[in-house]
C-alpha positions as semicolon CSV with decimal commas, in nm:
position;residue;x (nm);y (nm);z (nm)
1;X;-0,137;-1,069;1,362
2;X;-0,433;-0,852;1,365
3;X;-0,544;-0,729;0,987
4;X;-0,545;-0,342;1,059
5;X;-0,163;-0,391;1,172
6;X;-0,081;-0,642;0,921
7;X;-0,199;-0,406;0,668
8;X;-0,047;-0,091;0,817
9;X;0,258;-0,243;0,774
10;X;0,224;-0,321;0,452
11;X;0,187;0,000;0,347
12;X;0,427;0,142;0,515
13;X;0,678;-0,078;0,329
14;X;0,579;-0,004;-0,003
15;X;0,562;0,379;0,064
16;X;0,939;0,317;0,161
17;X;1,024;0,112;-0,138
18;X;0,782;0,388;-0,391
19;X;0,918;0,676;-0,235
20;X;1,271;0,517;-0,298
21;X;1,213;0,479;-0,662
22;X;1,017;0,775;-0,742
23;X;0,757;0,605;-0,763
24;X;0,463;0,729;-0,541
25;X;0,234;0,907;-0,733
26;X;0,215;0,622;-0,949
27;X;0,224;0,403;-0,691
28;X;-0,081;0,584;-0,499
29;X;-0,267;0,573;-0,849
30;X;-0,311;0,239;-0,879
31;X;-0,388;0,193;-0,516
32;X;-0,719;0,450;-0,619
33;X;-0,752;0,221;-0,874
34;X;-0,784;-0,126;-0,647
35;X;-0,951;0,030;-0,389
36;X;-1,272;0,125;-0,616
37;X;-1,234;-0,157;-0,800
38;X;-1,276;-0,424;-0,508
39;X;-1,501;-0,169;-0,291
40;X;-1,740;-0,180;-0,657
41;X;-1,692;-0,580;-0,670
42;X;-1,868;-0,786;-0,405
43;X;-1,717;-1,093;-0,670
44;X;-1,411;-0,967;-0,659
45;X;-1,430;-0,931;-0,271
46;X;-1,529;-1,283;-0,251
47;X;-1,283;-1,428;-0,481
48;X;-0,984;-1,258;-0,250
49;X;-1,130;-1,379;0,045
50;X;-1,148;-1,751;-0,067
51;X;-0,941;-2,031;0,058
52;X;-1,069;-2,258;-0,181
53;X;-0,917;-2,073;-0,489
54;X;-0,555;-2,136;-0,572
55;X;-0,318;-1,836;-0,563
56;X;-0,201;-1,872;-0,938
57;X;-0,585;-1,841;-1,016
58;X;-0,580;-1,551;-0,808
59;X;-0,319;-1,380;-0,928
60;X;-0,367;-1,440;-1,288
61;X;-0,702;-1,245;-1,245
62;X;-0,540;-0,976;-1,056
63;X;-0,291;-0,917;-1,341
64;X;-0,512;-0,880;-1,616
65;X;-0,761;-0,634;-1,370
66;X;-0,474;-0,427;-1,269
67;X;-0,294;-0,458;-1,561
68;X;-0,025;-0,198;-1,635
69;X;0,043;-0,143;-1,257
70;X;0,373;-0,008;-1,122
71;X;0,624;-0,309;-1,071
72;X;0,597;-0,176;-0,671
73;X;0,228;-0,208;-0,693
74;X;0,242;-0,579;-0,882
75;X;0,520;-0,670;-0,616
76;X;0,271;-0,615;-0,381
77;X;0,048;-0,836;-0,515
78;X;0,288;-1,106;-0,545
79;X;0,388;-1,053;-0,191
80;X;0,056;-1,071;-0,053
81;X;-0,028;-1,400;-0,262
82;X;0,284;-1,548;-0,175
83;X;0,211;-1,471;0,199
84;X;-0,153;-1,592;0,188
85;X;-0,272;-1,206;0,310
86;X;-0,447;-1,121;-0,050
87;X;-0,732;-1,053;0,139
88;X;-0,637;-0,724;0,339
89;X;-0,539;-0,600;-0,050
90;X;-0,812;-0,340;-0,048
91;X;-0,700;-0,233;0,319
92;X;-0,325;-0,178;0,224
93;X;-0,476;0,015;-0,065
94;X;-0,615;0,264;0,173
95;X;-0,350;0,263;0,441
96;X;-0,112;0,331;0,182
97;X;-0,331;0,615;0,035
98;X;-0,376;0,783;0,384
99;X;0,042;0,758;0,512
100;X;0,106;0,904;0,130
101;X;-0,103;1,205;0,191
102;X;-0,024;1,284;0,517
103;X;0,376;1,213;0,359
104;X;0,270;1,526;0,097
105;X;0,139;1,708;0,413
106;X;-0,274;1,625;0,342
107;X;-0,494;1,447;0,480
108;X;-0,753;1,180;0,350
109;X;-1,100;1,174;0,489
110;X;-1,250;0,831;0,445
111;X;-1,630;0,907;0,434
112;X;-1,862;0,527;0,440
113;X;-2,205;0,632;0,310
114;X;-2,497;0,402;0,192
115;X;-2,519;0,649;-0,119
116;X;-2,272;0,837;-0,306
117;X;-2,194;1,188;-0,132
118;X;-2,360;1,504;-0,324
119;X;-2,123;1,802;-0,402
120;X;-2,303;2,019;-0,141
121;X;-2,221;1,780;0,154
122;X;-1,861;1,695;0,051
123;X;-1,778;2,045;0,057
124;X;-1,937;2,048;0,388
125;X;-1,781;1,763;0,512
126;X;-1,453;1,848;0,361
127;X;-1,453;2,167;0,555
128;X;-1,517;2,057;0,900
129;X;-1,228;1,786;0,811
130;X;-1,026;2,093;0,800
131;X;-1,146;2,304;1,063
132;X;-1,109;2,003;1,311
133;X;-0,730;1,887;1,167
134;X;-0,614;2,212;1,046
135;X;-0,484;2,029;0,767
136;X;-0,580;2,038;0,373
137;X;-0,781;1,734;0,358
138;X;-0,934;1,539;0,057
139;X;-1,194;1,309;0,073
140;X;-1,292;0,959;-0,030
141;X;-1,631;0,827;-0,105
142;X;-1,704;0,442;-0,008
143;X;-2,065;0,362;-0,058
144;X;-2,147;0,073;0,150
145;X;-2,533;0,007;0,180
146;X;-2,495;-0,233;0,496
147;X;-2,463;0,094;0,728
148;X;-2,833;0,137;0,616
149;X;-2,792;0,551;0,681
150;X;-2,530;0,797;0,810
151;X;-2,209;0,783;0,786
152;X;-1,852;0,648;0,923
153;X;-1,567;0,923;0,905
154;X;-1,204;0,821;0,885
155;X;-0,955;1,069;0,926
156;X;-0,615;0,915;0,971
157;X;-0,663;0,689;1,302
158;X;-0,990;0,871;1,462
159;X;-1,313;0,762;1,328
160;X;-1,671;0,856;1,392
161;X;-1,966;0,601;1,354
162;X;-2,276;0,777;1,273
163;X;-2,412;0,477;1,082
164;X;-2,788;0,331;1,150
165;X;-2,656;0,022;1,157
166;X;-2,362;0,088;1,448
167;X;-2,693;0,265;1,622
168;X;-2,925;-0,061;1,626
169;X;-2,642;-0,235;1,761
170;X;-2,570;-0,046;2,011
171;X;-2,914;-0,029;2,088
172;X;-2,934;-0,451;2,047
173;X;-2,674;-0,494;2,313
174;X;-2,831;-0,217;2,562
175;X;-3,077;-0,463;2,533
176;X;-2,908;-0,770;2,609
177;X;-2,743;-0,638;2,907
178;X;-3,046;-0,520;3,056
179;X;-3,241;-0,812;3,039
């Protein structure tokens, strides 16, 4: 199963189990909480990516980071573990944050940068969101360097690449073709 969908529907099952215990806000917390803690963690990215570390290993260390979690959040965890998809963690963790907001009637604008936004341009940013949606948007800040410049914009299922780094591939496999 592809990752995107696999993780989709991940977090569309614990938004039905935290909305079901009144437990989203919570819930949605500590999904803030993973999702800036792996994005800030290349070792953290690599350890849930390995298939040479043993799940128990792997879940021990997730405990004690995310210690404190809701037991929907930790079930999570287990289930992921259990089901060898501990890897697409950090996705469910935004899935979930996005089909939450747009469950409280907001939006959540996923803005990729290779530095942190200023104040200036998230308002700015944040504004078109709204002007092209119409809906009250928020927005979240992933700084990822390997885009080189620009920025990718994520609102709901459209994105826009503006990145450097989608542009010199694009312009490696004009390239390629024409040659």
């Amino acid at each position: 199963m592809n990752e995107a969908r696999a993780a989709v529907r991940y977090a569309k099952a614990v938004l039905d189990l935290a909305v079901e215990n009144k437990a989203t806000e919570q819930v949605e917390k500590d999904f803030r909480s993973i999702l800036s803690t792996i994005t800030g963690s290349a070792e953290l990215q690599e350890m849930l990516g390995s298939p040479v570390l043993k799940g128990e290993l792997k879940k021990k260390a997730l405990s004690e980071i995310f210690k404190g979690s809701d037991s929907v959040t930790e079930g999570l965890i287990s289930t992921l573990l259990d089901n060898k998809r501990i890897s697409i963690l950090n996705d469910v963790a935004e899935k979930f944050i996005i089909l939450n907001e747009v469950r409280k009637g907001q939006g959540v604008a996923m803005v990729t940068t290779a530095v942190p936004l200023s104040a200036e341009l998230e308002k700015k940013i944040l504004s078109k969101v709204v002007q092209l949606t119409g809906n009250e948007s928020t927005i979240e800040n992933k700084v990822d360097e390997s885009i080189i410049g620009g920025f990718i914009l994520r609102v709901g299922d459209l994105q826009y690449d503006a990145s450097i780094a989608n542009k010199l591939s694009n312009l490696k496999r004009e390239f390629t073709n024409s040659l």
